[in-house]
MIRO-980673 format. One record per residue: x, y, z of N, C-alpha, C in turn; residue in one letter. Coordinates in steps of 0.1 Angstrom, whole numbers, plus 5000, padded with zeros to 4 digits. Each point is the difference from the previous one (the first is absolute). Layout:
  neast  nnorth   nup  caeast  canorth  caup  ceast  cnorth   cup  residu
      X       Y     Z       X        Y     Z      X       Y     Z       A
...
END
This chain:
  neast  nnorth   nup  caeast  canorth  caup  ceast  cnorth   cup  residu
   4926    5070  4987    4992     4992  4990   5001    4985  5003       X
   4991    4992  5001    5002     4984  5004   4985    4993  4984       X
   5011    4993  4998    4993     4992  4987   4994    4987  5006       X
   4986    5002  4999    4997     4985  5007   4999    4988  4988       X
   5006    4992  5001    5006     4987  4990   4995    4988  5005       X
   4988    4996  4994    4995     4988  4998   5012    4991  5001       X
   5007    4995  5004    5008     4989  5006   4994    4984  4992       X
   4989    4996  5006    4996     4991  5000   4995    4998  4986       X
   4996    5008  4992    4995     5001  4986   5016    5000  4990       X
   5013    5006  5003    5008     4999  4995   5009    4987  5004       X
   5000    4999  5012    5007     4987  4999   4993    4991  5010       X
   4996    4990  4991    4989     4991  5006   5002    4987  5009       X
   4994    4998  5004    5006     4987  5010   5005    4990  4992       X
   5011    4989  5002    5003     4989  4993   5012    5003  4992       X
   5007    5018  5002    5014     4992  4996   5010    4997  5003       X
   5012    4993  4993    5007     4996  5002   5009    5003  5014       X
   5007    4995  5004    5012     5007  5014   5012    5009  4989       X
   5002    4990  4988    5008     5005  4993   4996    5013  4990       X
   4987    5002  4997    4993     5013  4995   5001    5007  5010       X
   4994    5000  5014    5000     5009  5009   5008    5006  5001       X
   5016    4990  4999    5012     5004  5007   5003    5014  4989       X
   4995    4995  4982    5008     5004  4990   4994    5016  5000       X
   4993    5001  5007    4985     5013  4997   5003    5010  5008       X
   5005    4993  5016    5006     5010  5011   5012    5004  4996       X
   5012    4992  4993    5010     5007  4995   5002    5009  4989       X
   4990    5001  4989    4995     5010  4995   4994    5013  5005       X
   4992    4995  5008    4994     5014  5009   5013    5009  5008       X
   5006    4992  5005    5010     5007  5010   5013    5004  4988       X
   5003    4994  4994    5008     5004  4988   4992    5016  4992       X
   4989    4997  5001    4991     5016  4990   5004    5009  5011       X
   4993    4999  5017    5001     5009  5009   5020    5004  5003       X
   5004    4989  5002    5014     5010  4998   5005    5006  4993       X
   4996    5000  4984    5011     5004  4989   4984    5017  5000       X
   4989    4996  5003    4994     5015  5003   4999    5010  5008       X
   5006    4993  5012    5006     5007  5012   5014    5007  5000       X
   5011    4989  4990    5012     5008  4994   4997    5015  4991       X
   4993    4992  4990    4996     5014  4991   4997    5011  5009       X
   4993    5001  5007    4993     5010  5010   5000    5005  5009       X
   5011    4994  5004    5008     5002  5015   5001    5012  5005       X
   4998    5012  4991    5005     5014  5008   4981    5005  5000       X
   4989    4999  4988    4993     5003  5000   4995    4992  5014       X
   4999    4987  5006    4997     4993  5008   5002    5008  5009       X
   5015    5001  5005    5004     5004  5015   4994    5018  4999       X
   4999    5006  4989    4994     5014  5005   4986    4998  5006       X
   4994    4996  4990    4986     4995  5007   4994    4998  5012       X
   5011    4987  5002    4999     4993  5017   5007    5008  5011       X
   5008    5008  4995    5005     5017  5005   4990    5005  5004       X
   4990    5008  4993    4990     5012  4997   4987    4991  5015       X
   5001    4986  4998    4988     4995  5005   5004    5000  5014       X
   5014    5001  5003    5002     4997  5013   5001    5014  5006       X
   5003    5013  4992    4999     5011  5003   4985    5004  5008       X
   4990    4997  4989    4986     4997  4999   4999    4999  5013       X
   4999    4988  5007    4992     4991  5009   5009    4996  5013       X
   5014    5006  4997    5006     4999  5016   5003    5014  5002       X
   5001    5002  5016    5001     5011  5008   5018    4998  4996       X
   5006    5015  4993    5018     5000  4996   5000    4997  5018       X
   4999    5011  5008    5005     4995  5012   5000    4991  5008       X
   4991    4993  5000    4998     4984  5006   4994    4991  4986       X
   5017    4994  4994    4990     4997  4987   4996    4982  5001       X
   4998    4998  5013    4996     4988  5003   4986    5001  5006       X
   4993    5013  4998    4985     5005  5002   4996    5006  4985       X
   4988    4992  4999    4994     5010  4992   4997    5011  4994       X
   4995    5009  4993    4999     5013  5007   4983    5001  5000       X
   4996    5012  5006    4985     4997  5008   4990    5006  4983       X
   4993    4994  4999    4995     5005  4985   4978    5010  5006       X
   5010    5000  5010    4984     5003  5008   5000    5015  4995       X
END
């Protein structure tokens, strides 16, 4: 799933260095403490995906979806 996020309509040109800075630390503060919360649902996931789409035996190959 990918959310495409108007960027430019949310945070608009002209602000501060000190808003920017305060906005990125909030965002990375949300994404860590949601990535703690979820840490085991996460890594099953990214588990399942890598089962998915790599060859187990050469799991630095794809696997062929042909």
């Amino acid at each position: 799933m990918i959310i495409d996020i108007d960027i430019e309509t949310l945070f608009p040109e002209g602000l501060s260095d000190e808003a920017i800075s305060a906005i990125s630390d909030v965002l990375a503060e949300i994404a860590m403490q949601w990535e703690s919360k979820h840490f085991h649902q996460l890594k099953r996931f990214r588990e399942q995906q890598q089962i998915d789409f790599c060859d187990p035996v050469k799991p630095w190959c794809r696997k062929n979806t042909d």
